[in-house]
C-alpha atoms as one frame of an Amber mdcrd trajectory, in Angstrom:
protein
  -3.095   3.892  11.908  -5.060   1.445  13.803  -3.620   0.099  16.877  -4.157
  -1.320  19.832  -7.420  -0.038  21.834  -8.485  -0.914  24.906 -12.270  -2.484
  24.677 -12.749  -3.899  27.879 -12.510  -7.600  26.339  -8.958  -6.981  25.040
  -6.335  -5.340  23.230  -5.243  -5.648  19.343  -2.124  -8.103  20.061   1.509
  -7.239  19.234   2.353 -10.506  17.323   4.488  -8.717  14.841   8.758  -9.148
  15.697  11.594  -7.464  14.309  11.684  -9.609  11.068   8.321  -9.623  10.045
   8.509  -5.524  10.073  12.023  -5.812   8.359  10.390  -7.677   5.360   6.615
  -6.042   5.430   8.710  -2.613   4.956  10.888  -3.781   1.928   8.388  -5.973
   0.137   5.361  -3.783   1.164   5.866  -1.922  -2.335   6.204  -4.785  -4.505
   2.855  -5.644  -5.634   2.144  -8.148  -8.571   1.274  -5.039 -10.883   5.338
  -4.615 -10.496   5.377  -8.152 -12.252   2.417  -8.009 -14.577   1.906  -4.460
 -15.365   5.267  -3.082 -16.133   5.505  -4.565 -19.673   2.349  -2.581 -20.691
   3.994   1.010 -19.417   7.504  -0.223 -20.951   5.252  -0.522 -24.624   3.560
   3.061 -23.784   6.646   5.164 -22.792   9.339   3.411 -25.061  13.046   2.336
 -23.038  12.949   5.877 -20.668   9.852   4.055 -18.424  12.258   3.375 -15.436
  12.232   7.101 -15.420   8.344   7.501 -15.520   8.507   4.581 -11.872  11.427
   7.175 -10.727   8.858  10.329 -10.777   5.738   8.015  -9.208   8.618   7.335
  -6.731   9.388  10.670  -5.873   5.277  11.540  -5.477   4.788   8.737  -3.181
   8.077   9.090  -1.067   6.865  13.158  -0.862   3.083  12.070   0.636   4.866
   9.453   2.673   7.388  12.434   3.967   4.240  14.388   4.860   2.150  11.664
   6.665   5.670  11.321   8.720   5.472  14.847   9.669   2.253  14.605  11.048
   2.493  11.457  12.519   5.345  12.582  14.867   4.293  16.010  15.349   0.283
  14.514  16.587   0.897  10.757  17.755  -2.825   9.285  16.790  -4.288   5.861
  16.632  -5.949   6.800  13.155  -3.235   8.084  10.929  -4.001  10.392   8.027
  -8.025   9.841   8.840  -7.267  11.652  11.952  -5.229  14.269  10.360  -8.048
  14.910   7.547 -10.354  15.074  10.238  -8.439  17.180  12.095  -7.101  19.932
   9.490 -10.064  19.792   7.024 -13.460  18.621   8.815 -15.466  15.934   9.997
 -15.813  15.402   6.227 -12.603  14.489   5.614 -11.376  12.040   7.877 -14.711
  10.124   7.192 -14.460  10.275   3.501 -10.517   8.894   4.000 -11.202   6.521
   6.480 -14.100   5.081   4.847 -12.383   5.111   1.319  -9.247   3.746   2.463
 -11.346   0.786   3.538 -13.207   0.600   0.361 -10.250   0.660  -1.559  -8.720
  -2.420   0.029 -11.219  -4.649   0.433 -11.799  -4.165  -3.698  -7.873  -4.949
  -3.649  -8.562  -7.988  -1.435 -11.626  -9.623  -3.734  -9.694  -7.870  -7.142
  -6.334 -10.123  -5.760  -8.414 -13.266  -4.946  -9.471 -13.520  -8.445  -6.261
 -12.899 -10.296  -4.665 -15.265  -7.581  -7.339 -17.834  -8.850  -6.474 -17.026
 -12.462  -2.871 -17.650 -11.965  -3.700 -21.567 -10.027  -5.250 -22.314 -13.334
  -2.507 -22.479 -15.141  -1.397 -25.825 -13.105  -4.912 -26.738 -12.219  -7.000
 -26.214 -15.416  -9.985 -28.274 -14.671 -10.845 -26.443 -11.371 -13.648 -23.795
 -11.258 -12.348 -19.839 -11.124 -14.661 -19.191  -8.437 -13.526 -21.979  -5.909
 -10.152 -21.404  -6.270 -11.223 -17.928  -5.325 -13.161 -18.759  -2.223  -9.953
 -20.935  -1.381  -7.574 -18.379  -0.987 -10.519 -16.343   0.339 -10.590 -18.643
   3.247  -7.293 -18.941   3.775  -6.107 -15.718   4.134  -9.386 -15.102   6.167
  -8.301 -17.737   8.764  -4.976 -16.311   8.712  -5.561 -12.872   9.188  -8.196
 -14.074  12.344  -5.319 -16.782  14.103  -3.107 -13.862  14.997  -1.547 -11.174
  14.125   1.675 -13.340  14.523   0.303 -15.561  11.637  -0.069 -12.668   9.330
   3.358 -11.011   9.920   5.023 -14.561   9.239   2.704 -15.178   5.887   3.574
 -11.857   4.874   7.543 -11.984   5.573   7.616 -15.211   3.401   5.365 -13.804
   0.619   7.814 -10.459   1.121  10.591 -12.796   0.553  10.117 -14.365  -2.236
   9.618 -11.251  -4.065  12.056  -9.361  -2.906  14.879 -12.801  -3.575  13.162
 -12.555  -6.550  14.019  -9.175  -7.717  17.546  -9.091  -6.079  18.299 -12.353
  -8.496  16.869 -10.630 -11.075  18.658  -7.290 -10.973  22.125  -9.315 -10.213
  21.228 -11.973 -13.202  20.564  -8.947 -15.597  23.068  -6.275 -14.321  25.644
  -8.972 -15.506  24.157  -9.994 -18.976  23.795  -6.068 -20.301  27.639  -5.747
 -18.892  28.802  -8.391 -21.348  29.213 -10.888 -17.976  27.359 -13.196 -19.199
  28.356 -15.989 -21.361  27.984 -15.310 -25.177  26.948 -11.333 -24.421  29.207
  -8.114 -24.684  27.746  -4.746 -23.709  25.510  -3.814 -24.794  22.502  -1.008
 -24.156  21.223  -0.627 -28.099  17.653  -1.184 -26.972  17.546   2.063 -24.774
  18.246   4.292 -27.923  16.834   1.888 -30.936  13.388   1.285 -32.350  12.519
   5.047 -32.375  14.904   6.386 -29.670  15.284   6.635 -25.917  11.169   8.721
 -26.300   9.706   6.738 -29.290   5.965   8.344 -28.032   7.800  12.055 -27.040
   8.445  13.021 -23.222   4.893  13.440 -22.461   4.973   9.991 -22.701   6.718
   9.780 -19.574   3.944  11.895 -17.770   1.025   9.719 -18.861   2.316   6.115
 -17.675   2.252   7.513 -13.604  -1.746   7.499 -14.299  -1.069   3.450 -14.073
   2.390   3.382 -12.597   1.031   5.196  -8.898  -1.149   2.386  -8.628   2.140
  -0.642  -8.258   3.318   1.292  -5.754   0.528   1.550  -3.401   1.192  -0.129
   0.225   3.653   2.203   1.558   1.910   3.338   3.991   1.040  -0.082   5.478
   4.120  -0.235   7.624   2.933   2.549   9.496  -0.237   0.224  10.512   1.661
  -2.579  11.291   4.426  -0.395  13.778   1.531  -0.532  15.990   1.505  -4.212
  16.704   5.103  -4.925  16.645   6.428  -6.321  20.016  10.023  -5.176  19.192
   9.439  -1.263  17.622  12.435   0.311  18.771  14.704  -2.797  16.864  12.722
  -3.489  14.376  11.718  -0.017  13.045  15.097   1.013  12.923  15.931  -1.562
  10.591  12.949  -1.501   8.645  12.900   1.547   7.482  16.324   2.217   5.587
  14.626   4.817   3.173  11.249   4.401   0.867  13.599   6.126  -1.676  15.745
   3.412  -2.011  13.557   0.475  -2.407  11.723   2.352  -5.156  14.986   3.429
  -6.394  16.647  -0.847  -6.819  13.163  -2.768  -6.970  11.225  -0.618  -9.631
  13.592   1.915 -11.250  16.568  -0.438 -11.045  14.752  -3.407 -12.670  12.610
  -2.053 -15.060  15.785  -0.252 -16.300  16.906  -3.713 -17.148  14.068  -4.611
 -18.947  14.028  -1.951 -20.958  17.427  -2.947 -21.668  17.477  -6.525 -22.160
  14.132  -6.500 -24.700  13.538  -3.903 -27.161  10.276  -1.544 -26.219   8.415
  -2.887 -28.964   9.027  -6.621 -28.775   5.338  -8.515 -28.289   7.377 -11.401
 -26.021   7.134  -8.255 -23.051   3.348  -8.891 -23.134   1.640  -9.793 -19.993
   5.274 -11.208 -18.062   8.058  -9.013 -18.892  10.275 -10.777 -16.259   9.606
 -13.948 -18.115  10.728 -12.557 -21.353  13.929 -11.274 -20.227  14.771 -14.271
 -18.543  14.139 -16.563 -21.491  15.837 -13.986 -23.338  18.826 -14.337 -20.787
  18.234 -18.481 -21.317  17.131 -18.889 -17.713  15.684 -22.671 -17.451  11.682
 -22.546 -16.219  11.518 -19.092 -16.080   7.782 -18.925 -16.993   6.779 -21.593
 -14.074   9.380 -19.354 -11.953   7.979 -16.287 -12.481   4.165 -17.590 -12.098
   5.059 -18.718  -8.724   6.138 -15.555  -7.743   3.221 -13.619  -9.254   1.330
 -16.000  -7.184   3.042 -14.911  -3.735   2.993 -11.456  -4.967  -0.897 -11.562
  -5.111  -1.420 -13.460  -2.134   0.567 -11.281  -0.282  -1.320  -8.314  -1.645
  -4.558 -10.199  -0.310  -3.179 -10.971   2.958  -2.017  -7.101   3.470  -4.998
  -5.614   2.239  -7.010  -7.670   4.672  -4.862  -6.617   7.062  -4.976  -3.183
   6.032  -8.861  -2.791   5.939  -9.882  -4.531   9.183  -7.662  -1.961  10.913
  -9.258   0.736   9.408 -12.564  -0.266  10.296 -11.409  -0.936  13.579 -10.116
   3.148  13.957 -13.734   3.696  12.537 -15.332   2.302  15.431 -13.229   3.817
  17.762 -14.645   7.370  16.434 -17.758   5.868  16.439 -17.748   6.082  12.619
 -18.489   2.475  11.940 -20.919  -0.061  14.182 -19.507  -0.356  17.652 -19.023
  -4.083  16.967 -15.666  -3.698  15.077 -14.023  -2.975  18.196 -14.780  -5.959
  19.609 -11.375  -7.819  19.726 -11.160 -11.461  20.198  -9.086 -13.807  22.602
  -6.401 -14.078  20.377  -5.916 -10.459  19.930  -7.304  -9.334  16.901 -10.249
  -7.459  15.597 -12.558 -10.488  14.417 -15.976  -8.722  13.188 -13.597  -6.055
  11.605 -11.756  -8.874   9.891 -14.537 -10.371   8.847 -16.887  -7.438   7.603
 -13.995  -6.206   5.195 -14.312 -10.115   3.941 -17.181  -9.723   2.911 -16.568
  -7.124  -0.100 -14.119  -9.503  -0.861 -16.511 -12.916  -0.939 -19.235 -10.903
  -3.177 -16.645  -9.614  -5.678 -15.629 -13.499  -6.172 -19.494 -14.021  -6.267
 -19.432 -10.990  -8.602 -16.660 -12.849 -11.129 -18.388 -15.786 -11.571 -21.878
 -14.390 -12.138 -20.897 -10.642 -13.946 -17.541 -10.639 -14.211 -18.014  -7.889
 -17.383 -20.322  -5.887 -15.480 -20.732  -5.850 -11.742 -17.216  -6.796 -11.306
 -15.753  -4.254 -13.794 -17.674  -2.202 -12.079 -16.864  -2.927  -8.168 -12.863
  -2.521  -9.435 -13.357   0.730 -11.376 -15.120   2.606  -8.879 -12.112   1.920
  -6.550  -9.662   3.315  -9.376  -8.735   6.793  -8.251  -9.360   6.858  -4.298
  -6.610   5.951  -3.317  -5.444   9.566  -5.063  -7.915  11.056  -3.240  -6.613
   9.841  -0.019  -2.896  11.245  -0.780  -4.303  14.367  -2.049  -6.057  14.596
   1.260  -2.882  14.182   3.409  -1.289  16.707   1.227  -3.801  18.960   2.264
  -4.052  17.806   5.942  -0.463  18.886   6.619  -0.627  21.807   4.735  -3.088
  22.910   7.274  -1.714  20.738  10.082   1.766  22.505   9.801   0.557  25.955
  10.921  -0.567  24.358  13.932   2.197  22.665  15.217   4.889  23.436  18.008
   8.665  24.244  16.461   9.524  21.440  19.161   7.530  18.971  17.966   8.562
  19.129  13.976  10.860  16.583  14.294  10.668  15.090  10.974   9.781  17.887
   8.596   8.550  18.052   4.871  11.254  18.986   2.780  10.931  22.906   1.224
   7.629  23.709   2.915   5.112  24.627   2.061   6.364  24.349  -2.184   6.793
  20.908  -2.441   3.695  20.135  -0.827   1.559  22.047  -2.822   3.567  20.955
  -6.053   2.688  17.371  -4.781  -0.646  18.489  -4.061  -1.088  19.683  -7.384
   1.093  17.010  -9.469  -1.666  14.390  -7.520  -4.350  16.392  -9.114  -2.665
  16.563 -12.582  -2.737  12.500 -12.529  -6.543  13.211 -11.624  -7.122  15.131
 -14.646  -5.105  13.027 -16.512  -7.183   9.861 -15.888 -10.089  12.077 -17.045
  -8.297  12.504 -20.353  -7.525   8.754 -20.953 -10.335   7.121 -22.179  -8.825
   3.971 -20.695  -9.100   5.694 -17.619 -11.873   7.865 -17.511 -14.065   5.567
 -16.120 -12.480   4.771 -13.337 -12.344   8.553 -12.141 -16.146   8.827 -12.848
 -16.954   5.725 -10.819 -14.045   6.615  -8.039 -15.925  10.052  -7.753 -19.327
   8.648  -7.256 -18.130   6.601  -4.625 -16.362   9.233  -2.495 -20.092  11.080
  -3.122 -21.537   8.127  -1.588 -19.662   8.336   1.031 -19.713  12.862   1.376
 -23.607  12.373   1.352 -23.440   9.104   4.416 -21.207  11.536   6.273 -23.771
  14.686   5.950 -26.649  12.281   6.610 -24.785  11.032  10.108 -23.773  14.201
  11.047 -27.716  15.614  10.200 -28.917  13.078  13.169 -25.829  12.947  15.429
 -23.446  15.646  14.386 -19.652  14.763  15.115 -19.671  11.467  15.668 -16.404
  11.628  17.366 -17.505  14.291  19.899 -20.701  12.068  20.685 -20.597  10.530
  24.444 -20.061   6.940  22.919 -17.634   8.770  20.372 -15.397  10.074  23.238
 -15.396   6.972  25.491 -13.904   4.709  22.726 -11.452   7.796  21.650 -10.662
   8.016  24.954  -9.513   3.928  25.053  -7.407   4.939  22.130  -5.753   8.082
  23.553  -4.930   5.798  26.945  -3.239   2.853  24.565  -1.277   6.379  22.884
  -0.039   7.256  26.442   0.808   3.393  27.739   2.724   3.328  24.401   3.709
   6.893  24.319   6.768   7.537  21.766   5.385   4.545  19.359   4.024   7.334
  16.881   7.861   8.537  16.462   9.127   4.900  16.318   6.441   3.935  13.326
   6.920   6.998  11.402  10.117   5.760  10.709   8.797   2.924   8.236   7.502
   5.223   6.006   9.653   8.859   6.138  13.284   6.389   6.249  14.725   9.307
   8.862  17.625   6.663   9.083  18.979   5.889  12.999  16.220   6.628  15.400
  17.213   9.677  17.829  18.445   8.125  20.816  16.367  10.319  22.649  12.946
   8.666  21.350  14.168   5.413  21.901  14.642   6.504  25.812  11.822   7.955
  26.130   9.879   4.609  24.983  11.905   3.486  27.767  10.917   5.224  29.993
   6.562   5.013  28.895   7.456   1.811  29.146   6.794   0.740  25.371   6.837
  -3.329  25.429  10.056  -4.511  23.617   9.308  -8.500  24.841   8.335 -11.024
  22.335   4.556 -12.518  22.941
């Protein structure tokens, strides 16, 4: 998404190496809602919620399949916002590009917070709010060192998650087989206390509403491809299938759960993980499993920093955002970017401490539902986009076009609808809605004085920076896609073609 761009004072730096893509790939997925979360949609669907993470899977690997499509089909520095904007309007890839941004700079304040919350718990006499700042800071200053710094924060946050649910899986995979000392098989729990669908199979439809939002962050390897100094090695082995770390990390452990504590026990709570390992007798499991919450939303933090700043940077370079984003610094990376989405992040700390059941509530519910917009968006991007497109340049292709897309299309706007039935959720849609108005009636104002912005003179010199990084780095488009559509082994033919463009494959 965004890239490197050529600014006259620098280019975005390729700091990332073959590891730190391996592990920002896996663990991208695992957010802390995996950890916290899960126990509340285990009580809602009854034992069968593994299967209600298997069908959230499926939706996001299917938008993930598209945005592959079009991402090696049209190679662009901007990603999906270039696709809206391309198959649906000016309109479009502003309202994606600017939501996407507002989305995860909410994330960013939203995750300094609970990150704060979670400190407490060792350090009870200091403040929420500094705590807060702290991590604030810190990720700040890592995010503007390098982009080296964050790909090596983020492959040992990624680590200890993904350790973390490999033990976990291995631990309970061998106490519901009877391997465990003082256990015999045993799977009761998925078919007592009211059966395998205490609440009936709509149950199973209603917990994706929350369930879509854990899984969030696939897309994020695709923005980090871009900066990798080894793509050709270190896509390859990132990208062994979205389907299968869904599959093992979510469906595989929350099976477990499910079948390790009954549905309805009250020790699932707030830390499922810690109730099935101190139902499995595992020594510190709550200080354990606090720890790795804590990674899991520091790592969240550090991504959607990451995440943001890059997406204000592609905003600048359609001259969609002040011309200052683009202004890269002399260690490589876009520093007012950086900083501007930190700033959403600082005042929702500020907005904790001061109004933390009003302006705060607020700032996270009117991000609730856009990042649904956004997939619904490149559902109907390639939908257009796909009528358009050379036979020789479909090399990845959705699956059973154009059905499942417009089943996804319209199972996206079922969870839509669905939020507007919850009353727990309602809210969130309303607020989500007025801020993608916000942002429809910015757009119309901009494009009242200027018209495209992308077309304008400045508009087309910075696009044109962007296209000339595309053709210096010519088959990285097909490289990336790779860490989000999990085509397997890269066609040997792409990989000699970035040969031959001359695609940098050094370390820096």
């Amino acid at each position: 998404m965004a890239h490197g761009h050529d600014t006259g004072d620098g280019n975005l730096q390729k700091g990332l190496r073959q590891r730190h893509l391996t592990m920002i790939a896996i663990g991208g997925v695992i957010g802390a809602g995996l950890f916290v979360g899960s126990g509340a949609i285990i009580r809602e669907v009854g034992p069968a919620a593994f299967l209600t993470y298997a069908l959230t899977g499926v939706l996001i690997v299917l938008v993930m399949r598209m945005l592959g499509e079009m991402a090696v089909a049209n190679p662009s520095t901007g990603s999906f916002a270039d696709y809206a904007r391309q198959s649906l309007g000016g309109w479009a890839g502003f309202s994606v590009g600017w939501l996407y941004w507002y989305f995860w700079v909410i994330v960013v304040g939203f995750e300094a917070v609970a990150g704060a919350g979670i400190l407490q718990r060792w350090l009870p006499g200091v403040p929420l709010w500094l705590m807060s700042l702290g991590l604030m800071l810190l990720m700040t200053a890592t995010n503007l060192f390098s982009v080296s710094s964050y790909g090596e924060f983020e492959y040992w946050f990624a680590g200890v998650k993904v350790f973390t649910i490999i033990v976990f899986i291995g631990l309970g995979t061998l106490f519901v087989l009877g391997l465990w000392p003082g256990r015999s098989l045993d799977f009761s729990n998925l078919v007592s206390h009211g059966g395998f669908f205490p609440h009936g199979v709509g149950a199973l439809f209603s917990g994706i509403v929350i369930v879509v939002f854990s899984m969030v962050g696939a897309e994020i390897a695709t923005i980090a491809a871009a900066e990798s100094a080894e793509p050709e090695r270190g896509i390859a082995r990132a990208t062994n299938s979205v389907v299968l770390r869904i599959s093992v990390f979510f469906v595989g452990s929350i099976f477990l759960l499910a079948t390790i504590l009954p549905w309805n026990s009250t020790k699932l709570g707030s830390s499922p993980y810690v109730a099935a390992m101190e139902r499995m007798g595992v020594p510190g499991a709550a200080d354990i499993m606090n720890f790795v919450v804590l990674t899991a939303v520091l790592s969240c933090l550090n991504s959607g920093l990451y995440t943001a700043s890059r997406m204000l940077f592609v905003l600048s370079a359609r001259n969609e955002a002040p011309a200052r984003m683009l202004s890269i610094n002399s260690r490589g990376v876009p520093m007012w970017a950086i900083l501007t989405s930190t700033v959403v992040g600082f005042a929702c700390v500020i907005a904790a401490y001061v109004s933390p059941d009003q302006v705060f509530l607020f700032l996270l519910n009117s991000s609730g539902a856009i990042i649904l917009f956004v997939y619904l968006l490149i559902c109907l991007s390639q939908l257009r986009m796909r009528r358009t497109i050379p036979p020789d340049r479909l090399v990845v292709k959705m699956w059973f076009h154009p059905v499942l897309a417009i089943l996804t299309a319209a199972a996206i706007v079922a969870v839509l609808v669905s939020m507007f039935v919850r009353e727990g959720t309602r809210s969130q849609l309303l607020l989500s809605l007025l801020a993608l108005a916000l942002v429809l009636v910015a757009y119309a104002v901009r494009h009242v004085a200027i018209g495209d912005a992308h077309l304008t003179e400045s508009g087309v010199a910075a696009e044109a920076g962007a296209d000339r990084w595309m053709h210096e780095h010519g088959a990285a488009a097909e490289l990336e896609v790779d860490a989000v559509v999990g085509e397997g082994p890269l066609d040997p033919a792409i990989l000699r073609r970035a040969r031959e463009e001359g695609y940098p494959n050094e370390g820096v």
